[in-house]
MIMIKE-44505 format. One record per atom (N, C-alpha, C, O): residue in three letters; x, y, z. Coordinates in steps of 0.02 Angstrom, whole numbers, plus 50000, padded with zeros to 5 digits. Atoms other than C-alpha are relative to their C-alpha. Last residue first. Example, Ala and Ser with C-alpha at 12.3 -4.5 7.8 and 13.67 -1.06 7.14 Angstrom:
// MIMIKE-44505
ser499584994149997 ser506844994750357 ser499615005550037 ser499865011050045 ala500454994150000 ala506154977550390 ala500455006050000 ala500975005950033 
***
This chain:
// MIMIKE-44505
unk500705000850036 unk521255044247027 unk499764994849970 unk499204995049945 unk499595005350065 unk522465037647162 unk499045003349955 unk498445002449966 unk500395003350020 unk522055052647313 unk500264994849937 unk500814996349913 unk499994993950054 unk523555060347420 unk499444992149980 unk499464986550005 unk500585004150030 unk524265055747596 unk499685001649946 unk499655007849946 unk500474995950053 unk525695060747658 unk499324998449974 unk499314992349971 unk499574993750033 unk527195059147797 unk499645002649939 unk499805007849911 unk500114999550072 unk526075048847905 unk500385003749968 unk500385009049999 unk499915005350053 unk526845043748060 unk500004999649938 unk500384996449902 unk499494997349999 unk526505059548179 unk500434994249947 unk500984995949926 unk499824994350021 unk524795057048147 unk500764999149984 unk500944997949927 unk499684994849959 unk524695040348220 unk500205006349946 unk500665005449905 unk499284999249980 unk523745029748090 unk500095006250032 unk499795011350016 unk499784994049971 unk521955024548086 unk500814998850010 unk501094994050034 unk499275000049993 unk520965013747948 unk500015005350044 unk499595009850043 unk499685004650048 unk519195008047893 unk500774999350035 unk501054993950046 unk499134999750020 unk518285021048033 unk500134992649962 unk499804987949983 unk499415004549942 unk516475019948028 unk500614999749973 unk500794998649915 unk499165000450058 unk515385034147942 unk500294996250078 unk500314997550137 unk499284996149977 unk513555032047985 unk500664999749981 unk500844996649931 unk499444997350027 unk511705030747924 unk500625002450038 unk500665008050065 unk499515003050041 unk510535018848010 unk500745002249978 unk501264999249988 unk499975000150097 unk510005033048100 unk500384995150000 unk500914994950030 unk500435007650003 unk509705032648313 unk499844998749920 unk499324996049901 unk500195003249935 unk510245052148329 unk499584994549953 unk499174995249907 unk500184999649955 unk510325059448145 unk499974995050047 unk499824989450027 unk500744996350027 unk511665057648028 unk499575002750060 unk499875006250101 unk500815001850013 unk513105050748118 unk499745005649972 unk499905011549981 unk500644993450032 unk515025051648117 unk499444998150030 unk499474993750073 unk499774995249993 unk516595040148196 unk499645006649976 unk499885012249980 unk500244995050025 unk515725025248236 unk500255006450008 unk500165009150063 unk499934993149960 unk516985011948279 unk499455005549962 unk499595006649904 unk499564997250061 unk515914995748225 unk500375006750038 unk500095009250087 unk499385003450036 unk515394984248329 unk500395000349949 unk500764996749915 unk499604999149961 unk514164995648437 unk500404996349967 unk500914998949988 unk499614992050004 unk513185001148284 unk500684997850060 unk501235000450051 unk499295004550034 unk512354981448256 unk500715005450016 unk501305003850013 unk499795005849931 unk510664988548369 unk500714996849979 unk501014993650023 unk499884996949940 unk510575004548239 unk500034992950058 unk500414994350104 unk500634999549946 unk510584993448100 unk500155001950056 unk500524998550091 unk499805005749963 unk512114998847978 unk499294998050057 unk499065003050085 unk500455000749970 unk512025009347834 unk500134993550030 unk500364988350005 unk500245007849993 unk513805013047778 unk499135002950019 unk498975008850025 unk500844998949981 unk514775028547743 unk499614996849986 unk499454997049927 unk500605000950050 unk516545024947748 unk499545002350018 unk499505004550076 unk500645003249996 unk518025031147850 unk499545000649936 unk499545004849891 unk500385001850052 unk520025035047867 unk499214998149987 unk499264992049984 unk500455002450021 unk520755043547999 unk499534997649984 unk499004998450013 unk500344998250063 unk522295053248044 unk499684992049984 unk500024986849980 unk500055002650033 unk522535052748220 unk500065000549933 unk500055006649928 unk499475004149988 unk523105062548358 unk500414996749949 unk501024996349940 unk500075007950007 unk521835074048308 unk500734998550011 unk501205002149996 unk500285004350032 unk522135093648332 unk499904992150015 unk500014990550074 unk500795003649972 unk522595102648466 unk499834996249968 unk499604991550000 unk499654999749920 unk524545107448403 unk499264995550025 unk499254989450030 unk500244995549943 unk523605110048212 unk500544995350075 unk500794989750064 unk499495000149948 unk524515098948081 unk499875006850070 unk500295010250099 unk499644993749974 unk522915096347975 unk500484999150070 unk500334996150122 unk499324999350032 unk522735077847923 unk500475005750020 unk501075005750029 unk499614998849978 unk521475073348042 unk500714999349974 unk501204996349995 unk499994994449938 unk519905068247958 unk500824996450028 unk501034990750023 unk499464999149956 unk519845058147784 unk499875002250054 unk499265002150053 unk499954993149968 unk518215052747705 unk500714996950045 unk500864991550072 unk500664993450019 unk517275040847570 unk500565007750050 unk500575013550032 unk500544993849952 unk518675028847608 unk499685002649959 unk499815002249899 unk500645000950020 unk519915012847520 unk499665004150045 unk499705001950102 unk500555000449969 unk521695011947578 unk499325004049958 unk499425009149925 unk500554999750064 unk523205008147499 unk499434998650043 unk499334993250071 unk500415002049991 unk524775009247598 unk499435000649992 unk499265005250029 unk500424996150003 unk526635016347568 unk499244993549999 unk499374987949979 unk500415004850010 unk528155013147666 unk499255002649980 unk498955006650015 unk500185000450073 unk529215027847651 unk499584993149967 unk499514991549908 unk499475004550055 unk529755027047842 unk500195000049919 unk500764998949897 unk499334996950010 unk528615039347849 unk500624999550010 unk501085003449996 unk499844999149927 unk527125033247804 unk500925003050011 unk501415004249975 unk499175002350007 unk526545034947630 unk500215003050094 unk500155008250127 unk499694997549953 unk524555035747636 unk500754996449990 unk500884990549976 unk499205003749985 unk524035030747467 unk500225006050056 unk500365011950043 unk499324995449949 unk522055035247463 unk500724997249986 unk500704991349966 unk499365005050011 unk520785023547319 unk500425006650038 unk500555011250000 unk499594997650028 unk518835031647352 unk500754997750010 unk500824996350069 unk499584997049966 unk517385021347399 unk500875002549970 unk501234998449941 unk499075003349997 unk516445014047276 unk500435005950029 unk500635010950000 unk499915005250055 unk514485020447310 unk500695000050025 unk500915002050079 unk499564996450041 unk514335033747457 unk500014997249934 unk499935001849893 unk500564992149992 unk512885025347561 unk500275001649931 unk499965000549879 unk499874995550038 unk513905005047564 unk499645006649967 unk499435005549910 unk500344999450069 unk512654991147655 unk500585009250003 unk500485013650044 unk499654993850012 unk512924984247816 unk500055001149925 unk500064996349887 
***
């Protein structure tokens, strides 16, 4: 497994207790507070991985059908948990 993006980007999700937690991504999904939306909010890289190794990772993207290239989740917290999340430049 081999890193696409280069050095993945520094997040502080603050939960909402006020506990806050340092996570490492290329990509967010499911921050928006839509009713339908994600449950979830998160976190993923963009790896190359050998398409036969793919099932032991969560794959949450792809490139094309049967591509090395995909984004696997790093981190997931319950939506309703997070109270923010913001980038560390």
């Amino acid at each position: 497994m081999e890193l696409v993006a280069g050095p993945p980007s520094h997040w502080v999700v603050t939960l909402t207790g006020g506990c806050q937690v340092d996570v490492w991504a290329d990509a967010v999904t499911g921050l928006t507070e839509k009713t339908a939306g994600p449950e979830h909010v998160v976190f993923g890289v963009l790896v190359d991985v050998d398409v036969d190794l793919q099932d032991q990772f969560e794959v949450t993207a792809r490139v094309p059908a049967r591509s090395r290239r995909v984004e696997v989740a790093v981190a997931r917290f319950p939506r309703d948990c997070v109270q923010g999340v913001e980038t560390v430049a």
